[in-house]
KOLTI-420229 format. One record per residue (C-alpha): residue number from 1; residue in three letters; chain; x, y, z. Coordinates in pm, whole numbers. Example, Ala and Ser with C-alpha at 12.3 -4.5 7.8 and 13.67 -1.06 7.14 Angstrom:
// KOLTI-420229
{pos=1; code=Ala; unit=A; east=1230; north=-450; up=780} $
{pos=2; code=Ser; unit=A; east=1367; north=-106; up=714} $
// end
This chain:
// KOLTI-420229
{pos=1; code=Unk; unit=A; east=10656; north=12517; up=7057} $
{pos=2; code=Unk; unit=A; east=10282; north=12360; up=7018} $
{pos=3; code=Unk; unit=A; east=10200; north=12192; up=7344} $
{pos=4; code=Unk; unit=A; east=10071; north=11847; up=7144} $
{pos=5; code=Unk; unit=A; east=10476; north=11855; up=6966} $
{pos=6; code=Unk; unit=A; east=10603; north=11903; up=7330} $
{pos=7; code=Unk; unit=A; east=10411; north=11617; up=7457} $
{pos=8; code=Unk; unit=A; east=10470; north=11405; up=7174} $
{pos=9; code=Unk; unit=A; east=10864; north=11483; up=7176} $
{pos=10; code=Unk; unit=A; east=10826; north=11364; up=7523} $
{pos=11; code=Unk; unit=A; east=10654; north=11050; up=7488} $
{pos=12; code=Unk; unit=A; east=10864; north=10941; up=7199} $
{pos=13; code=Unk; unit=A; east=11233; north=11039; up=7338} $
{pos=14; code=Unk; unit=A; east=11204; north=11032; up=7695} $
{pos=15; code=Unk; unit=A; east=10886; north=10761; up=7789} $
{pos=16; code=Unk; unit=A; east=10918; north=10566; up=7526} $
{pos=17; code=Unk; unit=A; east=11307; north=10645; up=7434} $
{pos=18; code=Unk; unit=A; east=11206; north=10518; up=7102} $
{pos=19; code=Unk; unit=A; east=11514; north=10367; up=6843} $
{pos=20; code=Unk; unit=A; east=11571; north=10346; up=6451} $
{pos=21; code=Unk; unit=A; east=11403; north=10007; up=6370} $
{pos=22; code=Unk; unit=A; east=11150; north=9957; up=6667} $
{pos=23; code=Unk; unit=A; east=10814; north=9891; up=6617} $
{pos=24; code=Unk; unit=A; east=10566; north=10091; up=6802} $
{pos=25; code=Unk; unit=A; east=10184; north=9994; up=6868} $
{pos=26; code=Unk; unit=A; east=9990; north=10292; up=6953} $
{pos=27; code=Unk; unit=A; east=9622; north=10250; up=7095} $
{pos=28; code=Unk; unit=A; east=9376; north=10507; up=7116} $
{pos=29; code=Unk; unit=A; east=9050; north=10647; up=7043} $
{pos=30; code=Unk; unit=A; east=8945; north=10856; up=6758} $
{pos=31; code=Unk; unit=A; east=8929; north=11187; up=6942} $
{pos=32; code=Unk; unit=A; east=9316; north=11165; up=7005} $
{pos=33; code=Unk; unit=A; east=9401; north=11189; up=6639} $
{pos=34; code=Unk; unit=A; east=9589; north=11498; up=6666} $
{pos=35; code=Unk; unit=A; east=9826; north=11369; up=6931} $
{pos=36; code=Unk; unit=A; east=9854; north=11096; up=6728} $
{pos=37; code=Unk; unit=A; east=9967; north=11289; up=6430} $
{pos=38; code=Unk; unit=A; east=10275; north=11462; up=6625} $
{pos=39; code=Unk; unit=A; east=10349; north=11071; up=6794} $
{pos=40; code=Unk; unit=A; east=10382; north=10970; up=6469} $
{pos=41; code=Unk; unit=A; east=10546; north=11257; up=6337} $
{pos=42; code=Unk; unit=A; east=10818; north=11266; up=6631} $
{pos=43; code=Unk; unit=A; east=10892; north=10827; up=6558} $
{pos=44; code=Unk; unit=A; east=10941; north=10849; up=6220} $
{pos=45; code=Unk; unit=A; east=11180; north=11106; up=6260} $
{pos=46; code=Unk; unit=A; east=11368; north=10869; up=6470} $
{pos=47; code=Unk; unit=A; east=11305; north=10559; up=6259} $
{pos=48; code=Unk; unit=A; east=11077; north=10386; up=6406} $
{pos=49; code=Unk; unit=A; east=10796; north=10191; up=6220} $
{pos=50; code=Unk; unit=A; east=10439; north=10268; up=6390} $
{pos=51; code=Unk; unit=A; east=10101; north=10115; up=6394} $
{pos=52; code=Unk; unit=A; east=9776; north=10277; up=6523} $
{pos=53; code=Unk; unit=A; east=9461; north=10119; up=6659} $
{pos=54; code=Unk; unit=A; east=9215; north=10346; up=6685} $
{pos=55; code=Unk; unit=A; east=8829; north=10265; up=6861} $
{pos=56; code=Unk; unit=A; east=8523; north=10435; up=6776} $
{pos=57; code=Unk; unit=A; east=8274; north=10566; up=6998} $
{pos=58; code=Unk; unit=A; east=8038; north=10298; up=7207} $
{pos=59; code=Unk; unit=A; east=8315; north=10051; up=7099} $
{pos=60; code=Unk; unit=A; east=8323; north=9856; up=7422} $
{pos=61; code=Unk; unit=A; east=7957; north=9915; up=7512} $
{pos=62; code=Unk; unit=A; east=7834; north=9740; up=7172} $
{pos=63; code=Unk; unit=A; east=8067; north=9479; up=7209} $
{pos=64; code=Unk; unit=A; east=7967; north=9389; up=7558} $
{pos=65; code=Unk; unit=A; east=7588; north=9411; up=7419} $
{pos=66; code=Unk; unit=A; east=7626; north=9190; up=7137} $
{pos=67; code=Unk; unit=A; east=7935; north=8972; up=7164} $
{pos=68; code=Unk; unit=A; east=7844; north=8558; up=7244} $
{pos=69; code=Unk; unit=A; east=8038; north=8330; up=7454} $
{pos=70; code=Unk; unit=A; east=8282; north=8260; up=7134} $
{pos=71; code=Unk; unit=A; east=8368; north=8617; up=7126} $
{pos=72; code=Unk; unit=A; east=8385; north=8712; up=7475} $
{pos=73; code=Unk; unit=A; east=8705; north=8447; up=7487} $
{pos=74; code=Unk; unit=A; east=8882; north=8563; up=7181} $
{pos=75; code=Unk; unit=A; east=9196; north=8752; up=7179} $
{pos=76; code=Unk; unit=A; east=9215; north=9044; up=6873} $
{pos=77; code=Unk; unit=A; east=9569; north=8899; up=6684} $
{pos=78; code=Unk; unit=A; east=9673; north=9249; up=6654} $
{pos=79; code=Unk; unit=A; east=9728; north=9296; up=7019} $
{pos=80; code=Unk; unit=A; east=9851; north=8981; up=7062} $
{pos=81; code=Unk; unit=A; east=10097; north=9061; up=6819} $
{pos=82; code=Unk; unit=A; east=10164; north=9356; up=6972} $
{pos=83; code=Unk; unit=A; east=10215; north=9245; up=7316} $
{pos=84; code=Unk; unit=A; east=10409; north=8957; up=7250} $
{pos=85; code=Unk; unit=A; east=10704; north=9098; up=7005} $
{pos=86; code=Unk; unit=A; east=10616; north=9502; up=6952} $
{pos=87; code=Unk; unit=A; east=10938; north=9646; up=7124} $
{pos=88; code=Unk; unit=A; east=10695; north=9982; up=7236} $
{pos=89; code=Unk; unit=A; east=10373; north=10018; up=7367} $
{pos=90; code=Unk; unit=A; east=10164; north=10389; up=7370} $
{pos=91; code=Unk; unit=A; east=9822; north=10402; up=7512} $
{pos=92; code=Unk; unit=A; east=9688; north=10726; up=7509} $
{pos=93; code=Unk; unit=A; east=9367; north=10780; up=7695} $
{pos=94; code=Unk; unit=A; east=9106; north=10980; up=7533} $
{pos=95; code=Unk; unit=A; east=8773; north=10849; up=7630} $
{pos=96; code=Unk; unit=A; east=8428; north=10942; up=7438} $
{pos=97; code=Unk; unit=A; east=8196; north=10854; up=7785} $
{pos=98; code=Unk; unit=A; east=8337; north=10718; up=8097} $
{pos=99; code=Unk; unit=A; east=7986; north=10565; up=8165} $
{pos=100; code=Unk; unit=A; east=7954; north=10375; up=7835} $
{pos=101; code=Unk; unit=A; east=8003; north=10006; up=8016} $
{pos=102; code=Unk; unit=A; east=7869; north=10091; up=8338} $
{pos=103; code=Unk; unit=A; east=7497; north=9911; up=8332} $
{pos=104; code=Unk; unit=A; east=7671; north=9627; up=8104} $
{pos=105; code=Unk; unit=A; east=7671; north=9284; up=8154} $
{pos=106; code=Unk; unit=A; east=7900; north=9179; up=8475} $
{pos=107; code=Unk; unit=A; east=7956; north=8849; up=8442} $
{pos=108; code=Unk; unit=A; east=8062; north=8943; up=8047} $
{pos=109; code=Unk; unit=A; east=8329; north=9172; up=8155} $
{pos=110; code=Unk; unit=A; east=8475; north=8924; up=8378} $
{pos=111; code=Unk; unit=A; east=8477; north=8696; up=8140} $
{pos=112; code=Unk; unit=A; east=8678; north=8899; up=7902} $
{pos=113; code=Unk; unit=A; east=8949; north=8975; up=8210} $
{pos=114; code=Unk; unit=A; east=8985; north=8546; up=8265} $
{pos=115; code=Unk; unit=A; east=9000; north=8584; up=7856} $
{pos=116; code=Unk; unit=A; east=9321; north=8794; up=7886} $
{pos=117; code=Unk; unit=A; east=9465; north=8667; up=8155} $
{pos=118; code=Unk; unit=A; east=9746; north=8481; up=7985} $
{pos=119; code=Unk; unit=A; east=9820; north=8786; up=7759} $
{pos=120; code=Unk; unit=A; east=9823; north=9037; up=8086} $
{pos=121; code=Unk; unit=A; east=10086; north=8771; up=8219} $
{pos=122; code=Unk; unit=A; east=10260; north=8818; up=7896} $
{pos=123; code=Unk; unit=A; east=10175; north=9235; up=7938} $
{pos=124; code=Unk; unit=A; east=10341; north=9244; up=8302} $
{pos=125; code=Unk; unit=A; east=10601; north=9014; up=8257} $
{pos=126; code=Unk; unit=A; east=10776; north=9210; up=7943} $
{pos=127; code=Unk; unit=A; east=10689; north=9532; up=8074} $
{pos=128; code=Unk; unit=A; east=10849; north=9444; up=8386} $
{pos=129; code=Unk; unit=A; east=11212; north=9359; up=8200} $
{pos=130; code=Unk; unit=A; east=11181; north=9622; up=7967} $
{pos=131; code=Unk; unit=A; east=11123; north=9409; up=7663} $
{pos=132; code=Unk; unit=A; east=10819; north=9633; up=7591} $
{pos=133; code=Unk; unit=A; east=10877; north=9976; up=7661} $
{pos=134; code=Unk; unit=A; east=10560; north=10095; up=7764} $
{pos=135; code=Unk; unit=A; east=10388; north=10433; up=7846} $
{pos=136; code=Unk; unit=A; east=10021; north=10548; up=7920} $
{pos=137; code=Unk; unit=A; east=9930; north=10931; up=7887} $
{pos=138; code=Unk; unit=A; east=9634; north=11092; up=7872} $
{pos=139; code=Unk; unit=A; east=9452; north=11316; up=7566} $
{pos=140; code=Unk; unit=A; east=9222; north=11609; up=7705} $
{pos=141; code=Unk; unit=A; east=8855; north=11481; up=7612} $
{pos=142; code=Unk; unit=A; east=8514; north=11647; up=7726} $
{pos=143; code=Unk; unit=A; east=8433; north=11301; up=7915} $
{pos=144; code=Unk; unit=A; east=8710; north=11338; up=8100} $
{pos=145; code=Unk; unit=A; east=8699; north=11674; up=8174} $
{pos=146; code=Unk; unit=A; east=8318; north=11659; up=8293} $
{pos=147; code=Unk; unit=A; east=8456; north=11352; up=8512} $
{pos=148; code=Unk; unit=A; east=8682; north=11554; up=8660} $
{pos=149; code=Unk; unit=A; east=8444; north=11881; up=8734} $
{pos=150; code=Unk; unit=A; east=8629; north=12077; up=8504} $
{pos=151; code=Unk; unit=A; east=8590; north=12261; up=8208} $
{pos=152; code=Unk; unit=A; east=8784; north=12098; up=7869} $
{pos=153; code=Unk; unit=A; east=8984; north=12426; up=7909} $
{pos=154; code=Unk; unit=A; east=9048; north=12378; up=8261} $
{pos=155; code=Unk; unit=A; east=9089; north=12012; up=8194} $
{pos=156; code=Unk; unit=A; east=9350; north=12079; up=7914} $
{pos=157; code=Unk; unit=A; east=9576; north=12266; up=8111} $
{pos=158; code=Unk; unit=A; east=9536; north=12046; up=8428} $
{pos=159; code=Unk; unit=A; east=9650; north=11768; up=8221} $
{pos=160; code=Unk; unit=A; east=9910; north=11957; up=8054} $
{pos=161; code=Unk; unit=A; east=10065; north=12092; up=8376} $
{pos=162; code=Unk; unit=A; east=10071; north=11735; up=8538} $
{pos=163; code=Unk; unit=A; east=10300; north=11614; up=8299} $
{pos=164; code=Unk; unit=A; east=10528; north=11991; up=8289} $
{pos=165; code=Unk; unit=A; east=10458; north=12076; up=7932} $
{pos=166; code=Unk; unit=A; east=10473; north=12445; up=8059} $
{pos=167; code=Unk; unit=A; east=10846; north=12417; up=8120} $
{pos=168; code=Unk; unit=A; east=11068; north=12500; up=7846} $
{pos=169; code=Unk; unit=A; east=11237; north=12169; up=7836} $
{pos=170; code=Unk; unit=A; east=10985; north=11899; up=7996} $
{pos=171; code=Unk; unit=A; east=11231; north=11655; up=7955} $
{pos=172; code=Unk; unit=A; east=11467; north=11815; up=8185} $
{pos=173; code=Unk; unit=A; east=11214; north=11860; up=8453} $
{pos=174; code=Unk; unit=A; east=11121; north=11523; up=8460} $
{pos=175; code=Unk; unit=A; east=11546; north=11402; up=8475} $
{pos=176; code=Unk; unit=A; east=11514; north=11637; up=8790} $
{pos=177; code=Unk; unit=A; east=11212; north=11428; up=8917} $
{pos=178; code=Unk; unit=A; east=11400; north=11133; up=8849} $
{pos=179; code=Unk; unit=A; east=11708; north=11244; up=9044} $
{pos=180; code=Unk; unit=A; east=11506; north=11358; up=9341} $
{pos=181; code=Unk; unit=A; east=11301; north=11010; up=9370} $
{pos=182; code=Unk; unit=A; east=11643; north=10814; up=9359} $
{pos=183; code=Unk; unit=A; east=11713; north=10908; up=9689} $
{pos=184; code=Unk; unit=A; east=11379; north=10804; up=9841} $
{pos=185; code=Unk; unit=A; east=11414; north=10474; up=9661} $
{pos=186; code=Unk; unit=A; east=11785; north=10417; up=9755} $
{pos=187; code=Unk; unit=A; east=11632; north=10498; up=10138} $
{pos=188; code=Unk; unit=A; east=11358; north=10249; up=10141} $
{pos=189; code=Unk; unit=A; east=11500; north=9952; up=9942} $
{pos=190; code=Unk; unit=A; east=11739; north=9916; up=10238} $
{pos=191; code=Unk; unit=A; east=11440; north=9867; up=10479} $
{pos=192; code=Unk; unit=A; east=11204; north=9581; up=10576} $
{pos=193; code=Unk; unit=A; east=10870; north=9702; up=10759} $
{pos=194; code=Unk; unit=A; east=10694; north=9961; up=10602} $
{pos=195; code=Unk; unit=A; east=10376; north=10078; up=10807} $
{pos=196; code=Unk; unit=A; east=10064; north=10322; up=10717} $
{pos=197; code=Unk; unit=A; east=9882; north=10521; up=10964} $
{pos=198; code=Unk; unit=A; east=9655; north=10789; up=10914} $
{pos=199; code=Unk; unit=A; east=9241; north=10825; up=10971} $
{pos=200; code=Unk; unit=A; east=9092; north=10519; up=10961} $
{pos=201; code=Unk; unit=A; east=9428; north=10308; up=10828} $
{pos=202; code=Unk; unit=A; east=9696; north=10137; up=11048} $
{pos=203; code=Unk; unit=A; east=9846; north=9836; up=10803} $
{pos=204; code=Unk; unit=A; east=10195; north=9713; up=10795} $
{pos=205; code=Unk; unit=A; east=10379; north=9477; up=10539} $
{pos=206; code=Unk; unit=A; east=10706; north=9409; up=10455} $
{pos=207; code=Unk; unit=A; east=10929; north=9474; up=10142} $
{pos=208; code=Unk; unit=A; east=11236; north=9281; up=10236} $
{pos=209; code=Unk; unit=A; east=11412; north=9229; up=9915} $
{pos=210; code=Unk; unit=A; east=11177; north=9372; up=9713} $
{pos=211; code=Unk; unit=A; east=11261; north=9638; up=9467} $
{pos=212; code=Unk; unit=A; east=11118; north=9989; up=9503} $
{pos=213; code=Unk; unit=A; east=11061; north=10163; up=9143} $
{pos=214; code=Unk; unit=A; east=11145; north=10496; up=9052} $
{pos=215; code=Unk; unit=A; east=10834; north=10595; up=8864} $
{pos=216; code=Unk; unit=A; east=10964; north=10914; up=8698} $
{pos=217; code=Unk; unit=A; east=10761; north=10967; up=8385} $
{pos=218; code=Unk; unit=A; east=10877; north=10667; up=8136} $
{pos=219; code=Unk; unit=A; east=10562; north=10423; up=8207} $
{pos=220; code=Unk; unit=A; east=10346; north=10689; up=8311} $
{pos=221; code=Unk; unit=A; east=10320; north=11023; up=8152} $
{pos=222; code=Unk; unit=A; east=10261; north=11228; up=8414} $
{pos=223; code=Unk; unit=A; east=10410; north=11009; up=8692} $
{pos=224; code=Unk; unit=A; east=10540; north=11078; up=9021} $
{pos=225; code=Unk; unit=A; east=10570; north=10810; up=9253} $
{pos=226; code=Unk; unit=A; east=10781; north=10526; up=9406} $
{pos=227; code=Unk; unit=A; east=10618; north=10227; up=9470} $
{pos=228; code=Unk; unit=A; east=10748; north=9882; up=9530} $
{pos=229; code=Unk; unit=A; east=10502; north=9457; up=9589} $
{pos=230; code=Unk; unit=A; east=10465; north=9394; up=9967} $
{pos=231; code=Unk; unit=A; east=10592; north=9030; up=10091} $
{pos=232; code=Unk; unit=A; east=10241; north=8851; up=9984} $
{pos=233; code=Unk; unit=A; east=10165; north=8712; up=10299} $
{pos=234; code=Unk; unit=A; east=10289; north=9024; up=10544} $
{pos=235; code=Unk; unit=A; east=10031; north=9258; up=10502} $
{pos=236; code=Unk; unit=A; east=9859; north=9312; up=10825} $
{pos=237; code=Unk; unit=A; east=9608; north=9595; up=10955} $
{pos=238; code=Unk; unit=A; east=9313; north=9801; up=10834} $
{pos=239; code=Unk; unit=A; east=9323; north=10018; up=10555} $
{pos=240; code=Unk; unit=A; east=9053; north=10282; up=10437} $
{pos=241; code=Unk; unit=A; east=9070; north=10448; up=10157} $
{pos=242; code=Unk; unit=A; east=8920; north=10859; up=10102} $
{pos=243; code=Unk; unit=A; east=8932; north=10899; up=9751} $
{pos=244; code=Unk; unit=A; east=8705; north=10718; up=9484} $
{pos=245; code=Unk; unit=A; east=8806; north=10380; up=9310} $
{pos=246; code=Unk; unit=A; east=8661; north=10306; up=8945} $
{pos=247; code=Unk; unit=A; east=8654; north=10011; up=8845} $
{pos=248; code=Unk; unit=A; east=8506; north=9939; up=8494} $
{pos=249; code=Unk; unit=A; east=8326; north=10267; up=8503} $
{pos=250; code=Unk; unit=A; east=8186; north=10229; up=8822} $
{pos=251; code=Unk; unit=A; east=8287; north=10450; up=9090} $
{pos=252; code=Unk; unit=A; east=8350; north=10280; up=9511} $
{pos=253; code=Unk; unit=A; east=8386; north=10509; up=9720} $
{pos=254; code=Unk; unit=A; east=8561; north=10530; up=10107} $
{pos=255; code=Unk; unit=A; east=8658; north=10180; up=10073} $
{pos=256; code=Unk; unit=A; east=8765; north=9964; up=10399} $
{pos=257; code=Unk; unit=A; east=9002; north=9638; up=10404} $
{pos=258; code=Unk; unit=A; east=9093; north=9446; up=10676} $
{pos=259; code=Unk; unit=A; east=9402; north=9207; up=10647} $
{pos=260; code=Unk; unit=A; east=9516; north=8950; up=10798} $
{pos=261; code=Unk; unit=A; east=9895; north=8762; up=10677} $
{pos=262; code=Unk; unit=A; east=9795; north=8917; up=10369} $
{pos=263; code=Unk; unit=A; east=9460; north=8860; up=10268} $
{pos=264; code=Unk; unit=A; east=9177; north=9085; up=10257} $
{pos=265; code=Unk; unit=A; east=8950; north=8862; up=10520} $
{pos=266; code=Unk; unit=A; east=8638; north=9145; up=10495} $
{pos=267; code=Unk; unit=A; east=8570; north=9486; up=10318} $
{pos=268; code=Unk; unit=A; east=8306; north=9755; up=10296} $
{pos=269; code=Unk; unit=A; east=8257; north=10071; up=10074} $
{pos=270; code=Unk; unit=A; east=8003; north=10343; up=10158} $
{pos=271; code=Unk; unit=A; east=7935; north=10338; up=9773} $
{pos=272; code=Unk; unit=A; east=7954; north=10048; up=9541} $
{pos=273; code=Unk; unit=A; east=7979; north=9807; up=9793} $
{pos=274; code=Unk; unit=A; east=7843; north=9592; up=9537} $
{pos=275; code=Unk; unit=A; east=8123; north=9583; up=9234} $
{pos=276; code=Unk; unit=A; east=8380; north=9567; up=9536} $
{pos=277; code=Unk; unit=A; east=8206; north=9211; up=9623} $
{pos=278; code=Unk; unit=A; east=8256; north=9121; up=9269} $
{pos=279; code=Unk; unit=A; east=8608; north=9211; up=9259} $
{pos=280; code=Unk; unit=A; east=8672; north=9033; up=9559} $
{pos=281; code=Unk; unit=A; east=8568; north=8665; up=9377} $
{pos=282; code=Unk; unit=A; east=8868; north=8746; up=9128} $
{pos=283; code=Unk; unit=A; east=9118; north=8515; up=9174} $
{pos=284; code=Unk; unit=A; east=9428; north=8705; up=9304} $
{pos=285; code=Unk; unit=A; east=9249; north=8993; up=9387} $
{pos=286; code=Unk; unit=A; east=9216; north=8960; up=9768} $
{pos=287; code=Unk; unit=A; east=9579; north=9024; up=9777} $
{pos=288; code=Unk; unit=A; east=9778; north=9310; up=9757} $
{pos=289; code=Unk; unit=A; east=10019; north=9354; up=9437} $
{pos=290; code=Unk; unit=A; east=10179; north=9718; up=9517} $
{pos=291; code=Unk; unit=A; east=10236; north=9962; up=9772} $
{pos=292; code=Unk; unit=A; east=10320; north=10316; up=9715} $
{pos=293; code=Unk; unit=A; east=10393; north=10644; up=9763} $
{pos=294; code=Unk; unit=A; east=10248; north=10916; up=9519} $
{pos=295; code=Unk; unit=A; east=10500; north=11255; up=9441} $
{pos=296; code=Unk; unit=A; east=10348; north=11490; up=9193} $
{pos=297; code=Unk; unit=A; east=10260; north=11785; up=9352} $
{pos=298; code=Unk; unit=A; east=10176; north=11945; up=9034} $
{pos=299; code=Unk; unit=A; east=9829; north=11732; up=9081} $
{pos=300; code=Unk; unit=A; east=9640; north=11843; up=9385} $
{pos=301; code=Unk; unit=A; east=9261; north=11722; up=9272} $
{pos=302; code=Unk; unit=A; east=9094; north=11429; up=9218} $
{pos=303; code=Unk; unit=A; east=8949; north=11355; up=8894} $
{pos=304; code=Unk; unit=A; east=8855; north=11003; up=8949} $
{pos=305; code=Unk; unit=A; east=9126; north=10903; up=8671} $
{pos=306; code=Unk; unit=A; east=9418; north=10670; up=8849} $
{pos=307; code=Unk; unit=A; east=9638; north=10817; up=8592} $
{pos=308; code=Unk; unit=A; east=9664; north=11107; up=8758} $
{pos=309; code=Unk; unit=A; east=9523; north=11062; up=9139} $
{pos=310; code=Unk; unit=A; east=9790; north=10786; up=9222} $
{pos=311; code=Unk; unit=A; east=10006; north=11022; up=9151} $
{pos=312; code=Unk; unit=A; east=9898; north=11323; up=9375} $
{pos=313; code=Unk; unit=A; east=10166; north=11432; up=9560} $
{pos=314; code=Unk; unit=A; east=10022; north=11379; up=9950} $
{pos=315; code=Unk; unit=A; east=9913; north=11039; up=9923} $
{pos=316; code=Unk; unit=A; east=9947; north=10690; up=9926} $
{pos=317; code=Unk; unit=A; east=9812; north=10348; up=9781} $
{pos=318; code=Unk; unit=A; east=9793; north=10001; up=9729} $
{pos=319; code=Unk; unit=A; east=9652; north=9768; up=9459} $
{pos=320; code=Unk; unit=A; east=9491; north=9489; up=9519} $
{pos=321; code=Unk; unit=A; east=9565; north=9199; up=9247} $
{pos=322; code=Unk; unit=A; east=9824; north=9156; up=9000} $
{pos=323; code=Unk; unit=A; east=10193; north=9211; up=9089} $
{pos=324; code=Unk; unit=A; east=10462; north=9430; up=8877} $
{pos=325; code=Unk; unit=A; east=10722; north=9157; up=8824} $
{pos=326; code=Unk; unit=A; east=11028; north=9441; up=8806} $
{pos=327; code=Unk; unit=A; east=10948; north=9516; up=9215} $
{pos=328; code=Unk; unit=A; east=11016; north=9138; up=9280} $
{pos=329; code=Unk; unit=A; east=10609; north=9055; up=9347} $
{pos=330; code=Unk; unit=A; east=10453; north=8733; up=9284} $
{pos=331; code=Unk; unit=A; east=10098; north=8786; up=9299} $
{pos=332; code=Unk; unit=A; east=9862; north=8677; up=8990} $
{pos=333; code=Unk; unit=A; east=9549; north=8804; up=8914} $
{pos=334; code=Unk; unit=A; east=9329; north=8930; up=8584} $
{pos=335; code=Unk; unit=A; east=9306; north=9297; up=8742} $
{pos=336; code=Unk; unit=A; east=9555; north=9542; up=8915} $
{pos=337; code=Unk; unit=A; east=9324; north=9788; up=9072} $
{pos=338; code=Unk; unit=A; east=9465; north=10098; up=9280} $
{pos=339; code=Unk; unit=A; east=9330; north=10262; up=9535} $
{pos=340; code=Unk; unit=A; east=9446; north=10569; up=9720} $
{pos=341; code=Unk; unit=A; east=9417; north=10799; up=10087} $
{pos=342; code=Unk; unit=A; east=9478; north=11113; up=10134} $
{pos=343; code=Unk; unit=A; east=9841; north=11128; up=10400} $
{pos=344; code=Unk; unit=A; east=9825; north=11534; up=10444} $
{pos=345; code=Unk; unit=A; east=9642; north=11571; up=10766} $
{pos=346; code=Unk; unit=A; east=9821; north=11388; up=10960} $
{pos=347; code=Unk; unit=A; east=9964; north=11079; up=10745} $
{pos=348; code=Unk; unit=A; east=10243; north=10918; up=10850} $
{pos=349; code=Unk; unit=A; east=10462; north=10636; up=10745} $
{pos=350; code=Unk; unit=A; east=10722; north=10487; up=10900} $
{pos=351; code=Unk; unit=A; east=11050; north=10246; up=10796} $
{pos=352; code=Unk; unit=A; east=11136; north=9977; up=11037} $
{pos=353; code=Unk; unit=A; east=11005; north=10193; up=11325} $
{pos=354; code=Unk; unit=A; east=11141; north=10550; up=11187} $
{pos=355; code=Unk; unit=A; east=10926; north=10828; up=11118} $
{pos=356; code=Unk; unit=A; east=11026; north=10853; up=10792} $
{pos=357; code=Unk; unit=A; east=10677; north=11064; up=10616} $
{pos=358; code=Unk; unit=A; east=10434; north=11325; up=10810} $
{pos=359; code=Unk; unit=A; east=10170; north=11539; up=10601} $
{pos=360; code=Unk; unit=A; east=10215; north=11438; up=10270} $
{pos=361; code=Unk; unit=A; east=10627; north=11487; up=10272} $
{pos=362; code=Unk; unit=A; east=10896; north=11296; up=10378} $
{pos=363; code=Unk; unit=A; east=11093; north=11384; up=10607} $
{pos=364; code=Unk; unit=A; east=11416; north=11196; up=10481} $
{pos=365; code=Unk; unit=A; east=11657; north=11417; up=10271} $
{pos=366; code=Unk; unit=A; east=11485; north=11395; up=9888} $
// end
């Protein structure tokens, strides 16, 4: 079968599990039309009624260049729409240039974020009780592929393999995923103190009666990962972080908190200090809004896309900001930003004392 009628098979029946008479909102760029084309294939087959926004190159970039204080604050109808009573949610990813925002205007782009903030709430707080089923994937584009030092060839099939398109029956592979990260979830939601130690990171926090999530390929295609909102004010410790953050298409890199009964009291980057100081002024954003554990070992590299490097199987990492309401988190903020470290020389984690997590594996019985 055609990889792009695997994928959409998959993101129709098993993200998205997609029913006769729900409305889907699908948004994209141009360049993903031919995934598009099989998504919208595979929901009619199942009923579903569909709507696609599509962007056009520089999209963003002119916006921020032009747009005036009025249109900064307003909130496109459609996606309010969307959000607020669409019963599905695609995004597929499928950028023209990673670096089209980069050198805009600051200030502009956080005034956008304080723009949406009531909609995000809206965003979080639907996704979180499945009102909205939601997924993000990710369409093979050249941008992308040059972000991630790859050919689009190489790109394709690293993409492709991340989310086991390869398999005969990707569906099946990711119900074994699913099985497999049950137990690790089970394990932890019965402890309290969760603590981080590898180079340069010792932090501890508490999940008492918070929920960990499965993440096994329905909100995130690929996924792989278990992650779960610390106790706001428990998080205590330094954490540094090895692989590169973007945030609005600027890349900070080897990023350093310190914490103190939850609040990020100082920070340094070795690059991009700068955007990390303005993230810092966002309200919400000097606390933490998820901890986690990443699974896929089908993604080994980096390719500066949190898509895909959250999910690297090896790793850990925490986002600062906004809380997923379905772990039981109550932290609000405009942005949910991830960042990760590398746990496979050396990493360890432990549960209320135990060594439960050495090298990038646990050591529990998963």
């Amino acid at each position: 079968m055609d990889l792009l009628k695997k994928y959409a098979k998959l993101l129709v029946n098993y993200c998205l599990e997609l029913q006769k008479d729900e409305k889907l909102y699908i948004k994209t760029t141009l360049l993903a039309e031919p995934l598009v084309r099989e998504v919208y294939r595979e929901a009619l087959k199942v009923g579903g009624h569909v709507e696609v926004d599509f962007s056009f190159r520089d999209q963003s970039k002119i916006f921020l260049d032009e747009a005036k204080e009025n249109q900064l604050s307003h909130i496109s109808p459609f996606s309010k729409l969307a959000i607020e009573s669409f019963d599905a949610y695609l995004v597929i990813r499928a950028p023209y240039n990673l670096k089209s925002t980069k050198n805009s205007d600051k200030e502009k782009q956080k005034q956008i974020s304080l723009a949406h903030k009531e909609l995000n709430e809206t965003y979080f707080r639907r996704t979180g009780n499945k009102e909205l089923k939601r997924s993000l994937c990710q369409y093979p584009t050249l941008a992308s592929a040059q972000e991630a030092d790859m050919s689009l060839e190489e790109y394709q099939e690293f993409v492709f393999n991340a989310c086991h398109l390869y398999s005969e029956n990707p569906e099946k592979e990711w119900l074994k995923i699913r099985e497999k990260q049950q137990v690790i979830v089970d394990f932890l939601n019965q402890k309290d103190k969760i603590r981080y130690v590898c180079k340069g990171t010792d932090i501890q926090f508490s999940v008492k009666d918070r929920i960990w999530i499965n993440s096994d390929g329905q909100s995130n295609m690929p996924s792989g990962e278990v992650f779960s909102g610390p106790i706001e004010n428990s998080v205590n410790g330094t954490v540094h972080f090895n692989y590169p953050a973007i945030y609005m298409g600027s890349e900070v890199s080897n990023i350093t908190l310190h914490v103190k009964d939850g609040k990020v009291i100082s920070w340094d980057a070795e690059r991009g200090k700068d955007v990390l100081d303005k993230v810092m002024e966002i309200e919400g954003a000097n606390y933490f809004g998820e901890v986690a554990i990443g699974t896929n070992y089908n993604i080994q590299k980096a390719t500066k896309n949190i898509l895909f490097d959250e999910k690297i199987g090896g790793t850990i990492h925490m986002a600062v900001g906004q809380s997923y309401s379905q772990t039981g988190g109550k932290n609000k903020s405009s942005i949910h930003w991830d960042m990760i470290t590398d746990m496979k020389d050396g990493g360890q984690i432990f549960a209320d004392d135990e060594l439960i997590y050495e090298n990038g594996k646990f050591l529990i019985d998963a």
